[in-house]
C-alpha positions in Angstrom: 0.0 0.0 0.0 2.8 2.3 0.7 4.5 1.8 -2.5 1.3 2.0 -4.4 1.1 5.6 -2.6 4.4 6.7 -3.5 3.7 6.4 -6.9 0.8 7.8 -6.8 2.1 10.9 -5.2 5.4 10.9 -8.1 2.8 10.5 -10.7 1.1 13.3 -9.4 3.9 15.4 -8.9 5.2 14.9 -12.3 1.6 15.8 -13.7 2.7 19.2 -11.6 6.2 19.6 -13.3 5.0 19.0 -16.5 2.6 21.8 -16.3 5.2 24.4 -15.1 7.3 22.9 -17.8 5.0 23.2 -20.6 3.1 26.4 -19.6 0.6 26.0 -23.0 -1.0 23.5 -21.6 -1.8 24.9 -18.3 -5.4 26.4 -18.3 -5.5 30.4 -18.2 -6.9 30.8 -15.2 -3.7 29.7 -13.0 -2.2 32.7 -14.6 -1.2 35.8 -12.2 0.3 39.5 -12.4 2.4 39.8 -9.8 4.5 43.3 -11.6 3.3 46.2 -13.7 5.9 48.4 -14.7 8.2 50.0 -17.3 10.0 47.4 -19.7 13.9 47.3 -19.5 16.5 45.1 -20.3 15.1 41.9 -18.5 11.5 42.9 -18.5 9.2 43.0 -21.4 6.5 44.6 -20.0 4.4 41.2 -19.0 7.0 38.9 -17.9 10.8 39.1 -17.2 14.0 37.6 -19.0 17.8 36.9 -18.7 19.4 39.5 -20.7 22.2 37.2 -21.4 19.5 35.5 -24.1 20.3 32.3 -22.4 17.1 30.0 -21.4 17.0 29.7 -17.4 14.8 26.7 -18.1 14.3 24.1 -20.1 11.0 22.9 -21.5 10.1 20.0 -22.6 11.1 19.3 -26.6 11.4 16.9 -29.3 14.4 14.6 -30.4 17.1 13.1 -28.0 15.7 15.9 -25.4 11.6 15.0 -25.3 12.5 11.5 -23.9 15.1 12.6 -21.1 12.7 15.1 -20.2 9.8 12.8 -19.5 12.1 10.1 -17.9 13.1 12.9 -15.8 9.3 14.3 -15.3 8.8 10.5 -13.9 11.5 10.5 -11.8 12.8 6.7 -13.7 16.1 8.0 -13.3 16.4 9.4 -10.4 19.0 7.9 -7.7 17.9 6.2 -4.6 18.1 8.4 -1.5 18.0 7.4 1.6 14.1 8.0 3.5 16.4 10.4 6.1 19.6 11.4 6.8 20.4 11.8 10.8 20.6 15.4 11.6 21.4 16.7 15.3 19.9 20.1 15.4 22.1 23.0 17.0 20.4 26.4 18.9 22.6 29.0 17.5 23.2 31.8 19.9 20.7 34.7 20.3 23.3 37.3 18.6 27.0 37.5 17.0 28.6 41.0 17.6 30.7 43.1 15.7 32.8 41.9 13.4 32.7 38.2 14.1 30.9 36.1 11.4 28.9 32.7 12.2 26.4 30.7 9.5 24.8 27.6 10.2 23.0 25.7 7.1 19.6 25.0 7.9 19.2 23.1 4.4 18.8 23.4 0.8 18.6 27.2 -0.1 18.3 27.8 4.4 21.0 29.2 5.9 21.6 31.8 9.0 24.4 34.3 8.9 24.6 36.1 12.1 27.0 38.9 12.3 27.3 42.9 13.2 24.4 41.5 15.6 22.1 41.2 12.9 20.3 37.4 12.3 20.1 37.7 8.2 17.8 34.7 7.4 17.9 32.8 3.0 15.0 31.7 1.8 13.4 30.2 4.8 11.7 26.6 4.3 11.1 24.6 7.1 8.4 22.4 5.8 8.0 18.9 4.9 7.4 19.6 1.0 8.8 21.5 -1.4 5.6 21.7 -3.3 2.4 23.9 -3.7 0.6 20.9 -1.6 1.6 18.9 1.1 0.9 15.4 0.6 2.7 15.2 -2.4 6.2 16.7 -4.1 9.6 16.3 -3.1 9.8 15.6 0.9 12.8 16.8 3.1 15.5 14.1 3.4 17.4 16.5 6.0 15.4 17.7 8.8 16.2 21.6 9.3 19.5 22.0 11.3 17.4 24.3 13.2 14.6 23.8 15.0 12.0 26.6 13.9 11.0 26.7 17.7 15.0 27.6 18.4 15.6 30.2 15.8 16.7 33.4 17.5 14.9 36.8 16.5 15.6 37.5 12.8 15.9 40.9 11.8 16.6 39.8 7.5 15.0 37.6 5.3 16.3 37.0 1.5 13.5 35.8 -0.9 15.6 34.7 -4.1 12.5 34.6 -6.6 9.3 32.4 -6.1 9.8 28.8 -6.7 8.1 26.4 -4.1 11.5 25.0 -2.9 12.6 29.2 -2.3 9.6 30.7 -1.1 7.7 28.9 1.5 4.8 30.8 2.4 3.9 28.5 5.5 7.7 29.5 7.1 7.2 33.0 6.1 4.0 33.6 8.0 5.5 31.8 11.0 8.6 34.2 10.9 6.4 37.1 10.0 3.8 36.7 13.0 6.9 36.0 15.5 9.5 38.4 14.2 8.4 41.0 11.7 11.9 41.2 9.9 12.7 43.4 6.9 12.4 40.8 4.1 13.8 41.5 0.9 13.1 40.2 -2.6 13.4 40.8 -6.1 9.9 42.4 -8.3 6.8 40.8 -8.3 7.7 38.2 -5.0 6.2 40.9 -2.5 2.6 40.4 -4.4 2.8 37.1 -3.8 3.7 37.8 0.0 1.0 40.7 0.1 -1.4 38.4 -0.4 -0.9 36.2 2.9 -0.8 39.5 4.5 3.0 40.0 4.5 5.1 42.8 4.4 8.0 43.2 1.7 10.2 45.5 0.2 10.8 44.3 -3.6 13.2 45.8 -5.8 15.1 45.8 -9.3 18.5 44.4 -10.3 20.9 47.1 -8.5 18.4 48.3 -5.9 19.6 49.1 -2.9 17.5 48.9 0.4 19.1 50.4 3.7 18.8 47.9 7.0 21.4 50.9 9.2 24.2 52.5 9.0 26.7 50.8 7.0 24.9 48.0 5.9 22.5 47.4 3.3 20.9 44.6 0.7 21.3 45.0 -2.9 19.4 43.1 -5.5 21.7 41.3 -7.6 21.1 39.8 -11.3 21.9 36.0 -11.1 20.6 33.1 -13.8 17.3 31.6 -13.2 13.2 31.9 -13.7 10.3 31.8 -11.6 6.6 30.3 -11.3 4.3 29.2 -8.8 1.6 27.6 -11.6 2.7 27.0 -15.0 1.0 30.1 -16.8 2.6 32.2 -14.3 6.3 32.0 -15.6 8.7 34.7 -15.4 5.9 37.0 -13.7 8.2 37.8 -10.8 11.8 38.1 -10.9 14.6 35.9 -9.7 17.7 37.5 -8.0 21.0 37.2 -5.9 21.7 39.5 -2.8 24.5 41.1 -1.6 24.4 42.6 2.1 27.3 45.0 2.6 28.7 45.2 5.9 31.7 46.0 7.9 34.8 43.7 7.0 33.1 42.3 4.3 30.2 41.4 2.6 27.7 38.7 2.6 27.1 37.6 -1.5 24.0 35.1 -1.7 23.4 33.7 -5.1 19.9 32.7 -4.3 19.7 29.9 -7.1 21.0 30.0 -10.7 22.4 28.6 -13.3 25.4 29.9 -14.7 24.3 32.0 -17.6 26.7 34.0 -19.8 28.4 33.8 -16.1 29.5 37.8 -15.4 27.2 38.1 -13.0 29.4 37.0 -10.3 32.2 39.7 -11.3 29.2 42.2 -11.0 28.3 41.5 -7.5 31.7 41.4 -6.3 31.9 45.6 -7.9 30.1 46.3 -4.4 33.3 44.9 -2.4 35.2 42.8 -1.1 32.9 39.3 -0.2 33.9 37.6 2.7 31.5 34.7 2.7 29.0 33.4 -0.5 26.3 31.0 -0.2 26.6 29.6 -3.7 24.6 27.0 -5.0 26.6 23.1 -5.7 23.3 20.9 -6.2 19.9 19.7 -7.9 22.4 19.8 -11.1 22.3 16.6 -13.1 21.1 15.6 -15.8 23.5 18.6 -17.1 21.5 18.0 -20.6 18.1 19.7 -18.6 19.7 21.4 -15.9 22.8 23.3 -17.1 20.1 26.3 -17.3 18.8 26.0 -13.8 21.5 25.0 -11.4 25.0 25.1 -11.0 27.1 22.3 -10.9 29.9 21.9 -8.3 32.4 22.7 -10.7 30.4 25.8 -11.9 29.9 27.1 -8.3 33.8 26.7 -7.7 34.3 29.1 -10.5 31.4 31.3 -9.3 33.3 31.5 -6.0 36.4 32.4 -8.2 35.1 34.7 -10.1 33.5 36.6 -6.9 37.0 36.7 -5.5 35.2 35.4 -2.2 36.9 34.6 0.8 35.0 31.6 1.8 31.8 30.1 0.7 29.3 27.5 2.0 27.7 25.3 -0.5 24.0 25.3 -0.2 21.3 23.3 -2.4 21.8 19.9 -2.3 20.7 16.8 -0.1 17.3 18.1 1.1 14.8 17.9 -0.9 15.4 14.9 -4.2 14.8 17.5 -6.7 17.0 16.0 -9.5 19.0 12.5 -10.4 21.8 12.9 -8.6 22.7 11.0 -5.7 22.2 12.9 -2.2 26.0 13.3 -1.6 27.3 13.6 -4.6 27.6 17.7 -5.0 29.4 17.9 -1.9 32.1 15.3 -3.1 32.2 16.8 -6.2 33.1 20.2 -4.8 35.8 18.4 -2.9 37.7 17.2 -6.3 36.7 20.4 -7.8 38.1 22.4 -5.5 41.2 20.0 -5.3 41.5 20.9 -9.1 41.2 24.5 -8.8 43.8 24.3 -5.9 41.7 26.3 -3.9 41.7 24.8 0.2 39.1 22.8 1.3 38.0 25.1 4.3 37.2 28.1 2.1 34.3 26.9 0.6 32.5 23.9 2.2 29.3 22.1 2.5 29.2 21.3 6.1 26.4 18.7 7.3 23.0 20.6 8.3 23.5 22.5 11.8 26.8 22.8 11.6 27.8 26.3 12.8 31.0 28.0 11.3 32.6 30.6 12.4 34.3 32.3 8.8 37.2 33.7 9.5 38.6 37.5 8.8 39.1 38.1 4.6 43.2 38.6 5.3 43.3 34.8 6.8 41.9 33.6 3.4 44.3 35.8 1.9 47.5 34.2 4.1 45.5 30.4 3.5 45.6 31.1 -0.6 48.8 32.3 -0.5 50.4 29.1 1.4 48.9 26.9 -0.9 49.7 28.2 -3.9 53.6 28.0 -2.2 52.7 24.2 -1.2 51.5 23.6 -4.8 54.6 25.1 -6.4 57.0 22.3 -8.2 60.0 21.9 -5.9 63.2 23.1 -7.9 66.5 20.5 -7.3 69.5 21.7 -5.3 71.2 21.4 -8.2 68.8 24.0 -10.2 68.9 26.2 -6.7 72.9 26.4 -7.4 
């Protein structure tokens, strides 16, 4: 009987993804305005784009592509995962002051970064199903590293663009009734918001919104799309943040594929980054996901191309989204990294409640510069003479 259910609720599911994949299908009615306003590089007036005039999806087609898509729609070549994943949640402090920097991954797109004694909160899901119902979609495999119950008072909420597995609407009126925080998201997402009676201040690529003196969030252009229905697509816009702040700055990319890949160098024109919560998972097959998500090896060059300090890898091993198997982005961040030469503990994917206190920028500075030494070929004595 259980197995008969589970299929049910895959089949049911993939009836779901099929209709936000092939929006013509979808009846009319499940479409919604969520922006009105002047067209511009990435908006047409009705719905928005990546100006790179790269896809940041991919719908269903004909040839080699049509079948892979539906076997993928199914789920028939997905990975086994494991029904849970032991996770010993931590109570992070109440505050982190001054310059000291902590973040603990709560899981998939979740994480807290507590610094400047500010709690700055990413895309916030704590329940059971990334989905638009509960009893079926993709259920969590990782229990949240943080108990909701134990989350100290949050003061900033980032809201990367509108997808179920981004924008939980259940978390956010939890954290909105508890903690009325200054949440943050790109055009269209506070409509959505609005209408469960939540406050949020939306803005453009390159707006800027003031939390106090000396630090503030700017909307940043990453690769992506949004929908909450099907005929809804590209209504709202997708985005990246970057929170300036003393010592360094906070860069989330929110989730993206890698595009025409110069939005990284663009967020890091704000300054220096000292930590960036960069997407490594949900990225195989690369044939259908190359336009969504980054890959491990993608992120590494992401975090590269920031010219980050450190970086936490985030999106990956909650929620079965895609074929891969649950571990596998964080091990291939670990050969990635080992072929970009870059050292293990400036970007990582830690287990879910792990807290991690990222150092200063100048100690990832001295740790880049002693491993590019303890990577240089030895020269003989005899060369030395």
């Amino acid at each position: 009987m259980r197995r008969v259910v589970r299929i049910a609720g895959r089949l049911l599911f993939a009836l779901l993804l099929a209709a936000m994949f092939a929006p013509y299908v979808v009846p009319p009615f499940l479409d919604r305005i969520y922006y009105g306003g002047p067209g511009s590089d990435h908006f047409d007036g009705e719905r928005f784009f990546n100006p790179d005039g790269l896809a940041g999806h991919q719908q269903i087609g004909g040839g080699r592509q049509g079948p892979l898509m539906f076997r993928f729609l199914l789920g028939t070549d997905k990975e086994p995962w494991p029904e849970s994943v032991p996770v010993t949640p931590t109570r992070p402090l109440a505050r982190v002051e001054g310059a000291a920097m902590r973040v603990t991954w709560v899981g998939h797109a979740t994480a807290l970064v507590q610094t400047q004694g500010l709690n700055i909160l990413t895309d916030p899901v704590w329940s059971e199903r990334a989905s638009p119902v509960q009893f079926a979609g993709p259920k969590r495999v990782r229990a949240p590293g943080v108990r909701f119950e134990d989350l100290p008072k949050i003061d900033v909420v980032l809201i990367s663009h509108n997808h179920y597995d981004h924008l939980d609407l259940a978390t956010l009126e939890r954290l909105w009734a508890r903690d009325r925080p200054l949440i943050v998201t790109s055009l269209g997402n506070d409509t959505i918001l609005k209408g469960r009676s939540i406050q949020a201040v939306a803005r453009d690529w390159g707006g800027r919104v003031p939390v106090r003196p000396g630090v503030a969030v700017i909307v940043d252009r990453v690769h992506h799309w949004g929908s909450r229905f099907g005929k809804d697509r590209n209504r709202a816009l997708w985005s990246g943040f970057t929170v300036t702040l003393p010592g360094g700055n906070l860069f989330f990319a929110g989730d993206t594929g890698p595009g025409d890949m110069t939005w990284p160098a663009q967020a890091a024109t704000h300054g220096p980054v000292r930590l960036a919560l960069i997407p490594i998972g949900a990225f195989r097959p690369r044939q259908l996901m190359s336009g969504n998500h980054l890959g491990p090896k993608e992120a590494v060059d992401v975090f590269r191309r920031l010219g980050a300090a450190y970086a936490l890898g985030i999106h990956w091993g909650t929620f079965q989204l895609t074929t891969e198997k649950i571990d596998e982005p964080r091990e291939y961040l670990s050969a990635s990294l080992r072929a970009a030469r870059i050292a293990p503990d400036r970007f990582r994917a830690t287990e879910a409640g792990i807290g991690w206190d990222v150092p200063a920028i100048d100690q990832a500075s001295n740790a880049a510069t002693s491993l590019s030494l303890s990577t240089m070929p030895k020269r003989s004595a005899s060369a030395a003479r």
